[in-house]
C-alpha positions as CSV (number, residue, x, y, z in Angstrom):
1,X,0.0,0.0,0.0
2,X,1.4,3.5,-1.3
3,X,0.4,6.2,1.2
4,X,1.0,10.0,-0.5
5,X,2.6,12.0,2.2
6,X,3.2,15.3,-0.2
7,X,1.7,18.5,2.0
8,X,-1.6,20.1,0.3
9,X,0.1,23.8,0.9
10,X,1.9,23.3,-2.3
11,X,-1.5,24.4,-4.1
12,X,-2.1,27.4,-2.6
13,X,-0.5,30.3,-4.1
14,X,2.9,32.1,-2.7
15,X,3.0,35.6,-0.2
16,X,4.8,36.8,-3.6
17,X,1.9,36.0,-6.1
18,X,-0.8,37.1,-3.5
19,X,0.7,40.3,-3.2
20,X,0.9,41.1,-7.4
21,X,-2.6,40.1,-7.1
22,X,-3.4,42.6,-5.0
23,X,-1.3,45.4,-6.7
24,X,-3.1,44.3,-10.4
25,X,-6.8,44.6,-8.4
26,X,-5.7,48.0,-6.8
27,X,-4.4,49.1,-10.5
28,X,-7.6,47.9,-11.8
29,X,-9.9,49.6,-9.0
30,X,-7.8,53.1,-9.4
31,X,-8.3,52.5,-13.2
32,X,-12.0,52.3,-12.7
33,X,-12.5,55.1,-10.3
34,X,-10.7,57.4,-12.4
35,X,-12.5,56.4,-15.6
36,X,-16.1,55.7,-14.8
37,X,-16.6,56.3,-11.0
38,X,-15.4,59.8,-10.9
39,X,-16.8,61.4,-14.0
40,X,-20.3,59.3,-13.8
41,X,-21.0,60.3,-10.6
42,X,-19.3,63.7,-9.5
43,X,-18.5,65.2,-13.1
44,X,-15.1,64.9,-12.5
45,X,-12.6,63.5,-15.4
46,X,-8.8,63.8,-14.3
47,X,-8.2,61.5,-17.6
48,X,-10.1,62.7,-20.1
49,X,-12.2,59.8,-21.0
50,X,-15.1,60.8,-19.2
51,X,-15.6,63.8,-21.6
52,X,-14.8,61.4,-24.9
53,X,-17.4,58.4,-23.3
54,X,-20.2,60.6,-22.3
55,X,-19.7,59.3,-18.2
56,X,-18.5,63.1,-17.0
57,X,-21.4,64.9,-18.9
58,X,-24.2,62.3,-17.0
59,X,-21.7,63.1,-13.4
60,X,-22.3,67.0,-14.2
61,X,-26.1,66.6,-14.5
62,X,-26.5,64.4,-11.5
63,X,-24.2,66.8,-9.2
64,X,-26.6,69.8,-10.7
65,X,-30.0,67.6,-10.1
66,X,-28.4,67.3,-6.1
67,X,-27.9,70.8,-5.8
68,X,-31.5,71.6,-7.0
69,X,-32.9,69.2,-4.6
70,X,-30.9,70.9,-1.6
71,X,-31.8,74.2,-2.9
72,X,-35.2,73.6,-3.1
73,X,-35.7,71.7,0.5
74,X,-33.2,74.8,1.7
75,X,-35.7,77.4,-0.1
76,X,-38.9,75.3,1.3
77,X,-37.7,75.3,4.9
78,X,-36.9,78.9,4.6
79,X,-40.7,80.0,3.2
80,X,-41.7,77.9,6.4
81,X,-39.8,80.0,8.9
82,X,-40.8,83.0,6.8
83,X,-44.5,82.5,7.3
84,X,-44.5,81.5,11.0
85,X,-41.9,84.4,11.9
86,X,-44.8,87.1,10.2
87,X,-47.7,85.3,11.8
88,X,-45.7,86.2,14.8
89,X,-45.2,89.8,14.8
90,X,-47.9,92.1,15.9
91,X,-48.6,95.4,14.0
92,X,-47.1,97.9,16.9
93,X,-46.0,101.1,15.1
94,X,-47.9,102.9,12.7
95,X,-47.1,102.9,9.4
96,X,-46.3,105.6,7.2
97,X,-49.2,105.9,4.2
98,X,-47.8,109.2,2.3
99,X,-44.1,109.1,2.5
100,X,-42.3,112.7,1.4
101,X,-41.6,112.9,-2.7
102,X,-38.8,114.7,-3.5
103,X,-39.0,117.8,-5.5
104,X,-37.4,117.7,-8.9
105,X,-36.7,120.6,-10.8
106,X,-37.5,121.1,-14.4
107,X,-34.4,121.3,-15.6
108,X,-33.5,118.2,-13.7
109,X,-36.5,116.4,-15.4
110,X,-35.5,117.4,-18.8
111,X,-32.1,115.7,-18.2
112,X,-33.2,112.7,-16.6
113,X,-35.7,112.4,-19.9
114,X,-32.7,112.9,-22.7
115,X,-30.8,110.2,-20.4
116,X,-33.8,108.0,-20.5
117,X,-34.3,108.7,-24.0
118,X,-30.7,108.2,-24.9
119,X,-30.5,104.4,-22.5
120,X,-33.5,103.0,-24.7
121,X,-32.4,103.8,-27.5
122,X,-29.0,101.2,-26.3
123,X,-31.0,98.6,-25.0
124,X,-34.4,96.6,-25.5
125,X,-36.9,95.4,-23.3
126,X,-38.8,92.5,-23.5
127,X,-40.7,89.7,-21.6
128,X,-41.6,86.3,-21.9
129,X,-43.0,83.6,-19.8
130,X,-43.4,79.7,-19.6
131,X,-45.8,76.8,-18.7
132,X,-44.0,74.2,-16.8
133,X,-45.5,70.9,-16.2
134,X,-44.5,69.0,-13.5
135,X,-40.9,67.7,-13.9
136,X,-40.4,69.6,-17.3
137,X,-37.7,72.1,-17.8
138,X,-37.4,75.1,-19.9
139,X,-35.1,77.6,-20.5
140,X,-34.7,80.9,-22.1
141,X,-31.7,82.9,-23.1
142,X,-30.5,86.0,-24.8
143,X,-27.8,86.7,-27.3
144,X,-25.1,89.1,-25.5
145,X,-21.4,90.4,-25.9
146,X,-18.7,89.6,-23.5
147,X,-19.0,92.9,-20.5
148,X,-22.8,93.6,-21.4
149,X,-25.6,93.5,-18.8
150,X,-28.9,92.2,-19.1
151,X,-31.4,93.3,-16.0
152,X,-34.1,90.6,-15.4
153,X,-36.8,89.5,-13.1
154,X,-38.7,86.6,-13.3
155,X,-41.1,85.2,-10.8
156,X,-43.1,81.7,-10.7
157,X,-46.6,81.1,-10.4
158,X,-48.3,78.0,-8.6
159,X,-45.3,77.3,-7.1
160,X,-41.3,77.4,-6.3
161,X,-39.0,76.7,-9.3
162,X,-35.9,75.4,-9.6
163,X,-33.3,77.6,-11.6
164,X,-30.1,77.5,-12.9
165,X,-28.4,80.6,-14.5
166,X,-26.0,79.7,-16.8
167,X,-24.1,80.2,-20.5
168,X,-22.5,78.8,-23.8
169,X,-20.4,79.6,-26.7
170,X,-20.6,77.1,-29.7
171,X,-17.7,79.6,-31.3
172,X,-15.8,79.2,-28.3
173,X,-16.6,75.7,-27.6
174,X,-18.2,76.5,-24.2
175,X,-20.9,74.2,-23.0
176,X,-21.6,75.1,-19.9
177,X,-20.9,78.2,-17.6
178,X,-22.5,78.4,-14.3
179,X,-23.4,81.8,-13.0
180,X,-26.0,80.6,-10.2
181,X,-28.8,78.3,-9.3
182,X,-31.4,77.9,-6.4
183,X,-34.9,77.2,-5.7
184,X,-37.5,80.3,-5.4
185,X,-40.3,81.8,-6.3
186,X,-38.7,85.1,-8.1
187,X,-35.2,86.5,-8.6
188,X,-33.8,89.6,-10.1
189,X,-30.6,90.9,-10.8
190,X,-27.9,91.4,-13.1
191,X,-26.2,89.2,-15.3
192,X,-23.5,90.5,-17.0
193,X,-21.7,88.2,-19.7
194,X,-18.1,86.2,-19.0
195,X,-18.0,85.6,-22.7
196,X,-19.7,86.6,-26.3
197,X,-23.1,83.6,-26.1
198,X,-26.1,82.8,-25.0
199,X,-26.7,83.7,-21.7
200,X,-30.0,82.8,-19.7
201,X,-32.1,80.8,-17.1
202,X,-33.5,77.1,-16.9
203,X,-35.9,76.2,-14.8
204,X,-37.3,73.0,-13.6
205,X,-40.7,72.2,-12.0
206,X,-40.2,69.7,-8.8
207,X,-43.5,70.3,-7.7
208,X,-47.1,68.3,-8.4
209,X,-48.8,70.9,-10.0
210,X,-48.0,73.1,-13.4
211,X,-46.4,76.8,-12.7
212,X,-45.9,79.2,-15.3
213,X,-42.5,81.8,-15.0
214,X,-42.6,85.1,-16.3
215,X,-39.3,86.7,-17.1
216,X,-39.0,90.6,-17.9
217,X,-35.3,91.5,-19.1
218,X,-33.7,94.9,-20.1
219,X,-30.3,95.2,-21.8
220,X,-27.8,95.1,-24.4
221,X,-28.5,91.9,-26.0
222,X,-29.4,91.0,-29.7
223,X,-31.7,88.6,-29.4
224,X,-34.6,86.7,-27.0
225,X,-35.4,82.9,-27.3
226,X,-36.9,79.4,-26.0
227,X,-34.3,76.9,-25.9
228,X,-36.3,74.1,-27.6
């Protein structure tokens, strides 16, 4: 009778080949975070490939949708504390009904008309507005020169929208320049423009029900559109 007395550790592998294992798995895991992981999820591509596959566009749109979810639960707790602080405060001092108008003299009116005169004839006004369903976005943007100023104000009816103030430059190759974004029910300012584009606002409805956005703008811009 032949009895085998060779020691099963001769099958399993060596200290030396378990640690190139685990160096090729940790290649392989950077590999992957720094292709797919990074730029699908947080819009970062420190390689490049994200941009070429697609992965770092879909990171950038998630990371945006996130901050539109925080700004809008930020902007709802805010309209909460609003309310309950002005439910709070009692009407103690009178109010002032005919406030003092200050006199202006002719000549002064005469100059402040030829300056009036003289600022339309640089800009153009105009104003627009959009029905948003629930979960549709819609933006609108103007044509404008890099250093002009566009004055807008836009408010949101039936409910808080989400907005995102941004621009692009096909002759630039420019895809995507934030300015701003929130949650709210109006917003006004100034936006003045990094770059020769379109410059303008998107807004998204996260509520149930359909809102509608009026926008009123005043500047030095060429042209007025719906992003379609």
């Amino acid at each position: 009778m032949h009895i085998n007395n060779e020691s099963s550790t001769t099958a399993l592998p060596s200290s030396i080949q378990l640690l190139k294992s685990t160096v090729y798995a940790s290649i392989a895991a950077l590999i992957l975070l720094l292709t797919i992981v990074m730029p699908a999820e947080y819009g970062i591509d420190p390689t490049g490939v994200g941009s070429v596959t697609g992965l770092k566009r879909m990171g950038e749109i998630k990371m945006a949708l996130a901050d539109e979810a925080a700004a809008e639960a930020q902007a709802i707790a805010t309209a909460i504390n609003s309310s309950l602080a002005d439910s709070s405060i009692e009407p103690d001092s009178p109010v002032e009904t005919n406030p003092a108008i200050p006199e202006v003299s002719q000549a002064d009116a005469s100059q402040q008309t030829i300056a009036g005169e003289n600022e339309s004839m640089a800009t153009r006004n105009d104003a627009m507005e959009v029905l948003l369903a629930p979960g549709v976005g819609k933006e609108i943007k103007v044509k404008l020169a890099k250093g002009k100023i566009v004055q807008y104000s836009w408010q949101s009816e039936g409910g808080i929208a989400n907005f995102d103030v941004h621009g692009d430059s096909v002759a630039l190759d420019i895809d995507y320049h934030n300015y701003s974004r929130g949650a709210e029910h109006s917003s006004s300012g100034e936006l003045e423009a990094a770059f020769d584009g379109n410059h303008g606002w998107f807004w998204r409805n996260r509520t149930d029900s359909p809102i509608v956005v009026k926008i009123q703008t005043s500047g030095e811009y060429t042209d007025i559109f719906l992003v379609e």
